[in-house]
ZATORKE-492817 format. One record per residue: residue number from 1; x, y, z of N, C-alpha, C, CB in turn. Coordinates in nm, 3 decimals, always signed. Each point is the difference from the previous one (the first is absolute). Glycine has a CB too. Example, Ala and Ser with C-alpha at 12.3 -4.5 7.8 and 13.67 -1.06 7.14 Angstrom:
// residues 2
   nr      n.x      n.y      n.z     ca.x     ca.y     ca.z      c.x      c.y      c.z     cb.x     cb.y     cb.z
    1   +1.319   -0.569   +0.780   -0.089   +0.119   +0.000   +0.090   +0.120   +0.000   -0.189   -0.117   +0.125
    2   +0.154   +0.222   -0.197   +0.082   +0.119   +0.006   -0.077   +0.109   +0.073   +0.118   -0.063   -0.215
// end
This chain:
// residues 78
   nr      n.x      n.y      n.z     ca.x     ca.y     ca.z      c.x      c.y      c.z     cb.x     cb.y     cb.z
    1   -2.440   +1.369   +2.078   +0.079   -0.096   -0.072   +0.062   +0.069   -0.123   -0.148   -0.191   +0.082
    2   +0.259   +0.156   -0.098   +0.091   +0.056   -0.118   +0.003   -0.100   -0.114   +0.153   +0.128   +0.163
    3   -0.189   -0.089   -0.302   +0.032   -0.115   -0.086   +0.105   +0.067   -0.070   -0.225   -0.128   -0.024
    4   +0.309   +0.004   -0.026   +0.136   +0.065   -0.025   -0.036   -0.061   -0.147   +0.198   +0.011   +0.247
    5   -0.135   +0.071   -0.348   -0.016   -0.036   -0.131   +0.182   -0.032   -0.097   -0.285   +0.176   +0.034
    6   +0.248   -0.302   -0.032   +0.121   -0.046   -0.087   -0.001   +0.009   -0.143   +0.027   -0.143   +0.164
    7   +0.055   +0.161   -0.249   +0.007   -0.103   -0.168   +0.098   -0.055   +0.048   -0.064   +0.124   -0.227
    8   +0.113   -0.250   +0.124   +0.101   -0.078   -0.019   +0.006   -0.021   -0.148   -0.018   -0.099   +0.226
    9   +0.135   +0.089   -0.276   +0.019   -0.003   -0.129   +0.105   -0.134   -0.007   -0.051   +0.283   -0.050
   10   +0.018   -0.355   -0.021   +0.111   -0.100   -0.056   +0.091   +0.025   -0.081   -0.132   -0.119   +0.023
   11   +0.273   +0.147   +0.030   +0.097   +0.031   -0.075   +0.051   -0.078   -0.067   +0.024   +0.122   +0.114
   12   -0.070   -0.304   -0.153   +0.082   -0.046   -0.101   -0.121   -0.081   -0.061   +0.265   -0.001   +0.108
   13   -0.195   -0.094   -0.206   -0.039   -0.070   -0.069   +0.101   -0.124   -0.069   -0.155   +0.207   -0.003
   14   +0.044   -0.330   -0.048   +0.108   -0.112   +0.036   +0.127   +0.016   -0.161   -0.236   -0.218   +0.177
   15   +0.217   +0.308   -0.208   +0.116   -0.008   -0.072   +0.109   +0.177   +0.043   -0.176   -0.203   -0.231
   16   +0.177   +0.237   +0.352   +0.082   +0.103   +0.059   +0.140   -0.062   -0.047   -0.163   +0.083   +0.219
   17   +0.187   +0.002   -0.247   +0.174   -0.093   -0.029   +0.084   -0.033   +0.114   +0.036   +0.126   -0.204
   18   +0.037   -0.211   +0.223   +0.074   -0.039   +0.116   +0.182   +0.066   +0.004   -0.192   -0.246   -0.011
   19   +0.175   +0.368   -0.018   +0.136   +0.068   -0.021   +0.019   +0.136   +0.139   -0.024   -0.058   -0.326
   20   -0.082   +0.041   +0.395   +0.068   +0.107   +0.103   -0.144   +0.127   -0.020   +0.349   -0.057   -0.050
   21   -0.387   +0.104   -0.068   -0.055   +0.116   -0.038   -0.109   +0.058   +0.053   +0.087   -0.064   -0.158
   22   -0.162   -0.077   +0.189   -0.151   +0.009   +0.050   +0.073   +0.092   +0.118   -0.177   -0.261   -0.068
   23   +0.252   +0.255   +0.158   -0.007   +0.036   +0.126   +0.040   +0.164   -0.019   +0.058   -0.261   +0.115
   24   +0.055   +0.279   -0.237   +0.013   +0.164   -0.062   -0.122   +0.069   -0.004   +0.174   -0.058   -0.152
   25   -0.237   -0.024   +0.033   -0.115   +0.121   -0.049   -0.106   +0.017   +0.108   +0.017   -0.060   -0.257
   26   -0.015   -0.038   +0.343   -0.075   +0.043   +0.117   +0.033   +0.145   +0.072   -0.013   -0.253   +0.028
   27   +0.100   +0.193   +0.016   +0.092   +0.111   +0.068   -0.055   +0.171   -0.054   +0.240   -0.207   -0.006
   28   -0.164   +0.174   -0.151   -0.010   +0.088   -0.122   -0.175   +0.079   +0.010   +0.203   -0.196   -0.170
   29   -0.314   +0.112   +0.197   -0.149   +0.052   -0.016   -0.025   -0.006   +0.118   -0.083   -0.066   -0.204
   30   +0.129   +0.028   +0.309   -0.086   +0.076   +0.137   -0.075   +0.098   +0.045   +0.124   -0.070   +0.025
   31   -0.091   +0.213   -0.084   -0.028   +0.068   +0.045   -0.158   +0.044   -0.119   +0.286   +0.032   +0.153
   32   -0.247   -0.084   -0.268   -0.112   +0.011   -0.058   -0.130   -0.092   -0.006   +0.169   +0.108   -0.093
   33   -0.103   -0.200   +0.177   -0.079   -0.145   +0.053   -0.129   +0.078   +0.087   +0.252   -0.201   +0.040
   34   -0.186   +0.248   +0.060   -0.006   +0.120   +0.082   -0.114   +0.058   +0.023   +0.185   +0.032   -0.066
   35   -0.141   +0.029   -0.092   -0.050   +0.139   -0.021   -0.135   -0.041   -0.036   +0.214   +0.136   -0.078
   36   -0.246   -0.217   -0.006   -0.082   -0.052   -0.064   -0.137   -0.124   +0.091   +0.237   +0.067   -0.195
   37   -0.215   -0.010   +0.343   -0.093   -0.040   +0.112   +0.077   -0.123   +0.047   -0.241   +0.091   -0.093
   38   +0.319   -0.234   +0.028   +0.035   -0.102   +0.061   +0.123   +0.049   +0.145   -0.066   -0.147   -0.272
   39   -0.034   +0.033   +0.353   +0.060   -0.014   +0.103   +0.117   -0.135   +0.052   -0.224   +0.149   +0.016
   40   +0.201   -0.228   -0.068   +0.069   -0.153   -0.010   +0.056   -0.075   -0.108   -0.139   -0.010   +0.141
   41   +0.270   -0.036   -0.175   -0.033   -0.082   -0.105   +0.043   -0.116   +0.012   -0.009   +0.156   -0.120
   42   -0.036   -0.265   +0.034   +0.008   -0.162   +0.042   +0.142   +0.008   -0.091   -0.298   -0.143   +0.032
   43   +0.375   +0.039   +0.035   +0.097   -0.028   -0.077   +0.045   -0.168   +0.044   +0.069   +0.288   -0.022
   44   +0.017   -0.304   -0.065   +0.017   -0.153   -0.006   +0.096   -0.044   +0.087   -0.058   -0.006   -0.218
   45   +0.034   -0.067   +0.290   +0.114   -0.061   +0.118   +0.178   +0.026   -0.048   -0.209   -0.229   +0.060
   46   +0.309   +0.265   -0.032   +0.099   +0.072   +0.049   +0.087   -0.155   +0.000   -0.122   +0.255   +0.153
   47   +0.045   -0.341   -0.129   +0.157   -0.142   +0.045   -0.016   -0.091   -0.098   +0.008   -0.026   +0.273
   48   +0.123   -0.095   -0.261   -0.007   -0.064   -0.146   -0.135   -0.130   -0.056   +0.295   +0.051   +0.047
   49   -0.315   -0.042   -0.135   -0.154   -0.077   -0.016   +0.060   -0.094   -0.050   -0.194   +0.152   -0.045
   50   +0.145   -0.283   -0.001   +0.071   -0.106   -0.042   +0.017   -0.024   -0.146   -0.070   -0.079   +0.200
   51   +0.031   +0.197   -0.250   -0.004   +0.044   -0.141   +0.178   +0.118   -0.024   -0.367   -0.009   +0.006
   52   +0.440   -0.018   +0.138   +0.063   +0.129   -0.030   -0.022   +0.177   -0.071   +0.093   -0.230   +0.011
   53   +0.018   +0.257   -0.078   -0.086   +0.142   -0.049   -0.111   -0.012   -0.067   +0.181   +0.101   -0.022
   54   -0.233   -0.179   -0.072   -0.072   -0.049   -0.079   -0.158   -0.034   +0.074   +0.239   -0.079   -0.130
   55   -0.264   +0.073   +0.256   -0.102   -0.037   +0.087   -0.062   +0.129   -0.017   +0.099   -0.178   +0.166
   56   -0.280   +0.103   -0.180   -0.038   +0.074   -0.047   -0.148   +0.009   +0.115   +0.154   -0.038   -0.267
   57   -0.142   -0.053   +0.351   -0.125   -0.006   +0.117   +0.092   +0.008   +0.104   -0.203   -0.154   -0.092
   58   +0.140   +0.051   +0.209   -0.013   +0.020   +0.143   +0.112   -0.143   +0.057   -0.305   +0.135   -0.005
   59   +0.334   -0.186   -0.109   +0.059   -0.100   -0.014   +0.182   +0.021   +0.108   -0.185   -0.038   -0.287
   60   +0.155   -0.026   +0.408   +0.099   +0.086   +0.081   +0.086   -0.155   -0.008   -0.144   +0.243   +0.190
   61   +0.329   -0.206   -0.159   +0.099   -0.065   +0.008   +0.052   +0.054   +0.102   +0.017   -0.062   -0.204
   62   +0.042   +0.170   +0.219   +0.020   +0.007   +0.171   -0.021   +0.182   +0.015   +0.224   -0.254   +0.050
   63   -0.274   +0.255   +0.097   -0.096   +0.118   -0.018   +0.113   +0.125   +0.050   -0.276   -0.141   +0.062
   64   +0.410   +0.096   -0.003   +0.106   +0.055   +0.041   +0.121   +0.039   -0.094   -0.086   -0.116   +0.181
   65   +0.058   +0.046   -0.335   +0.103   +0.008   -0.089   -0.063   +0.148   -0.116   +0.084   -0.325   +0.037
   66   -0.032   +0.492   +0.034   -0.054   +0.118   -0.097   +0.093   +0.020   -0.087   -0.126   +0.116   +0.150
   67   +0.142   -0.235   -0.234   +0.117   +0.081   -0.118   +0.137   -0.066   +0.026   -0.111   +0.261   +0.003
   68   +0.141   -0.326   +0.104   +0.149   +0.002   +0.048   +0.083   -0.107   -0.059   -0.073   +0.092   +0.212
   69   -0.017   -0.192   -0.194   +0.049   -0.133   -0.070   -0.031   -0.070   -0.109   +0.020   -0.011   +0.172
   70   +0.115   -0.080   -0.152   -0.076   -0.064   -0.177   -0.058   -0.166   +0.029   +0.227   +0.147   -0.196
   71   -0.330   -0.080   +0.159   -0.080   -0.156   +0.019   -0.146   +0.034   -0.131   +0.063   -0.064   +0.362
   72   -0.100   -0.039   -0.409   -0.111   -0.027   -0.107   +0.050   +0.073   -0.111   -0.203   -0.024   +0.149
   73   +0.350   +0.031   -0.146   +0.069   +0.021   -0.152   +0.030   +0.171   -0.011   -0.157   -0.229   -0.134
   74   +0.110   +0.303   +0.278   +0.004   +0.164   -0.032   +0.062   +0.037   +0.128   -0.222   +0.051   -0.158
   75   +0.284   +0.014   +0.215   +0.020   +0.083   +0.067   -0.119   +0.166   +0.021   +0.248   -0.159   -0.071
   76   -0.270   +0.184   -0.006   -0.141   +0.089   -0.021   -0.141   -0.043   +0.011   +0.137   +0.092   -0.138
   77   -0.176   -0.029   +0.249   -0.154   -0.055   +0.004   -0.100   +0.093   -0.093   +0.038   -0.088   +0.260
   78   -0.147   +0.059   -0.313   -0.127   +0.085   -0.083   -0.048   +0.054   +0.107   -0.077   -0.137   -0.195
// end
């Protein structure tokens, strides 16, 4: 039997700003994410929450809308 060994790191927090960045500096630390043993990281759902950019949970409005439209006052999802 093989045990496979994960980390996961939580890449946000409920005040991540809702401007695009979180998904940069990710990008930006991967490799030192990496480097530094993590294998996974949690990140916050991708579609619009009913909080618009400003949503700050799990709070979903439609799970098909990534950014495109304007609905809950943003066109930009968090």
């Amino acid at each position: 039997m093989h045990k496979i060994n994960s980390i996961m790191m939580q890449y946000f927090h409920w005040y991540s700003p809702g401007d695009g960045t979180l998904w940069k500096q990710l990008a930006e630390n991967a490799a030192e994410l990496s480097k530094a043993g993590f294998t996974a990281v949690w990140l916050p759902p991708a579609y619009k929450g009913l909080g618009g950019e400003k949503e700050v949970g799990y709070g979903v409005n439609d799970l098909f809308d990534l950014g495109e439209f304007e609905q809950k006052g943003s066109i930009r999802t968090k």
